[in-house]
C-alpha angles and dihedrals in degrees: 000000000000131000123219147186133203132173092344090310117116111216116189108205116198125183095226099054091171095129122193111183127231119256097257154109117243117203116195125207121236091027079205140037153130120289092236098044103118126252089013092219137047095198151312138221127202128206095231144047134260122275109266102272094010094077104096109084133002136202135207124215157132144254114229120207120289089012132115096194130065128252099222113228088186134008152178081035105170102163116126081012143179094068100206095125125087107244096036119169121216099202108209124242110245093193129039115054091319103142148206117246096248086061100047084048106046098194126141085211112026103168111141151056126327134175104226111200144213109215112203103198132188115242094262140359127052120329114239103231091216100077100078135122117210145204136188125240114182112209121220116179110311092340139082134194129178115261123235110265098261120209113247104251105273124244120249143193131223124192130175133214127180128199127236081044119231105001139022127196111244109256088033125105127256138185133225117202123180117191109208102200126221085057087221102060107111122218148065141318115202112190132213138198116196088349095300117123100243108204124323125325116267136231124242105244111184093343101309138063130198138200129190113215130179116239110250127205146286121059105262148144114244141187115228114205136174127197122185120205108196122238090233122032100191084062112038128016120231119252140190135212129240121260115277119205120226141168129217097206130180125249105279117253143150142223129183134188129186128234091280086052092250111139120263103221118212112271089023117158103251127182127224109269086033117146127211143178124225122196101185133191132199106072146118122257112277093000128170106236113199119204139208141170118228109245094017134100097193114117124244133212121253132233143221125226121229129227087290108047101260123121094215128194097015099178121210146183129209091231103236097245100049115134124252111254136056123348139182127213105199126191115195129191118220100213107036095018103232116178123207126183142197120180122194134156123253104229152100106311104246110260122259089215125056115230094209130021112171095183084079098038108061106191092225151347111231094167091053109050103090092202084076084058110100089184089063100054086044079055092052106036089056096066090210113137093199094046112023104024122031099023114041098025103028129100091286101069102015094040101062101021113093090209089069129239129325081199119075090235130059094340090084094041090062100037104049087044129187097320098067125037111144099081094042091043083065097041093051080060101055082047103053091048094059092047091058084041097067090036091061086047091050092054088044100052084048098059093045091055089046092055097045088045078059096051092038090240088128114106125227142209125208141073119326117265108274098024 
């Protein structure tokens, strides 16, 4: 430590040049004064008392611009010491090196602020440049005047809160609040989401500010954050929020496929042992899904979302006892709590293949059984090949009417078709029959007229012999 004098200033340089001021109010007198009145002071006199040990002499001075340490203007003053009592006065030499400011200053413009200091010193050694009170002149022109004793800026908080909590769906609205305590700290909150500014900033209205923003893609975790900057520095410090974690999630929904890969609609009939894959959408990245089935205690495996939010592949069971009816298949996420859902029912599986179809069955042909056909029988029992036989029951009216044939032959074949044979099987009989019957009478006939023609029993018609 040296101790130096210029130009009639003593300047005390320390090493160590950290300064703390002591806890204390200095009062100057005058309060006002010309820069070149010397000395510039008559006293001061400060609220508390000197440090222990440090309460022999004391010493008066200013910090010039870009320094740490004072330019004493006096020093060694003992006069009213020792300085142990609070509101102590430290009269100021008149005689001796005692200066004016300006030449403790030594500018050639010395307009602006200074810290002026009250040094408290031990009786002998070294003074510890720490044990000081303060004041602040401010210098206009070639005068100066004491400045109000101004409150050191006070300290502030900022927290953040977002609705929905914890997660919005991209393309939904969320909010951004930020609280500024205390409530009457000015100024401005800008907000940021992943460490982007999002908007303006806001004013603090009443303590809090708030901002709306839309959720962009893609599926992501973020980080919200609000920092307030105060109107006026010298009054309130600026503060900033902690990080709030958020998520920016899909829209849930579910898929789901069967063994074969076809697609399991919602509601779908399933059986017991069934197996089904589930591809779901709505999550955080890399969030736990828990699982349960509605009406079951059995516990279900969770799952895990991808990158992008979607639990793929979620493979279940129908547990084998599970009762026939309605059933729900729920996915919860731990962190923002979607739910997803997909209901089914628990049965047989419906058949590919319909037992009974009885569009395609008809129980019976009445307009095509000819035994139903009196004028067949008429045709028959006649016995006359133009009227009963060839003509009305042949090919010709039973063949191409649907109603079968009004004939006992072919007419009923062609009418009753492929659906109904049982009835026409039994009538081509009969047919068939009748027909072998008047073969057997043709032959017959034929054999009686070759034996009369024999034993000239034949008649004959013609001329008589020799005309």
């Amino acid at each position: 430590m040296a101790l130096l004098l210029t130009s009639g200033v003593v300047v005390i340089a320390a090493a160590d040049t950290t300064n703390a001021a002591e806890t204390g109010t200095v009062t100057a007198t005058p309060a006002t004064g010309s820069i070149t009145t010397k000395p510039m002071l008559q006293s001061v006199t400060v609220s508390e008392a000197c440090p222990e040990g440090f309460q022999a002499k004391a010493a008066v001075g200013v910090v010039k611009r870009g320094a740490t340490a004072a330019s004493w203007m006096a020093m060694n003053i003992t006069q009213n010491a020792p300085y142990d009592q609070a509101g102590f006065t430290v009269p100021v030499p008149t005689t001796g090196t005692a200066k004016s400011l300006a030449e403790v200053l030594q500018e050639a413009t010395p307009s602006g602020d200074y810290e002026m200091r009250v040094l408290c010193q031990p009786a002998t050694g070294a003074p510890d440049l720490t044990k000081y009170f303060s004041l602040y002149i401010e210098v206009t022109g070639d005068t100066w005047r004491v400045k109000e004793p101004v409150a050191p800026a006070v300290e502030t908080t900022t927290t953040l809160a977002v609705s929905p909590a914890q997660q919005v769906r991209i393309g939904g609205k969320y909010t951004l609040t930020a609280t500024v305590t205390p409530s009457d700290a000015a100024g401005i909150v800008s907000f940021k989401v992943g460490g982007v500014s999002q908007g303006a900033p806001v004013p603090v209205v009443g303590g809090a500010a708030t901002l709306e923003l839309t959720a962009a893609a893609p599926v992501k975790l973020s980080e919200l954050n609000a920092v307030f900057a105060a109107t006026d520095a010298t009054k309130f410090h600026g503060s900033q929020s902690e990080n709030v974690g958020y998520a920016f999630v899909d829209a849930p929904s579910v898929r789901a496929r069967d063994e074969s890969g076809d697609t399991v609609e919602p509601n779908a009939t399933l059986e017991a042992g069934q197996k089904i894959k589930l591809v779901i959408k709505g999550y955080q990245p890399g969030e736990t899904v828990g699982a349960a089935l509605s009406g079951s205690q059995a516990p279900l495996a969770d799952g895990t979302a991808d990158a992008a939010g979607i639990l793929n592949d979620y493979e279940f069971t129908v547990p084998a006892g599970a009762a026939d009816g309605p059933a729900t298949l729920s996915f919860t996420g731990a962190k923002g709590g979607t739910k997803v859902d997909f209901a089914f029912t628990v049965g047989d599986a419906p058949s590919d293949d319909p037992s009974d179809d009885p569009s395609d069955d008809p129980s019976g042909d009445p307009s095509g059984d000819p035994s139903d056909d009196p004028s067949a029988t008429s045709g028959a029992d006649s016995g006359g090949t133009d009227a009963g036989g060839a003509d009305s029951g042949g090919t010709d009216s039973g063949g191409t009417a649907e109603g079968g044939g009004s004939g006992g032959g072919s007419g009923g074949g062609s009418g009753g078709g492929e659906e109904n044979t049982g009835p026409l099987a039994s009538t081509g009989g009969m047919a068939l029959g009748l027909g072998i019957g008047a073969a057997l009478l043709i032959a017959a006939g034929a054999v009686v007229v070759v034996q009369a023609r024999r034993s000239g029993r034949l008649l004959t018609f013609g001329p008589p012999a020799g005309d």
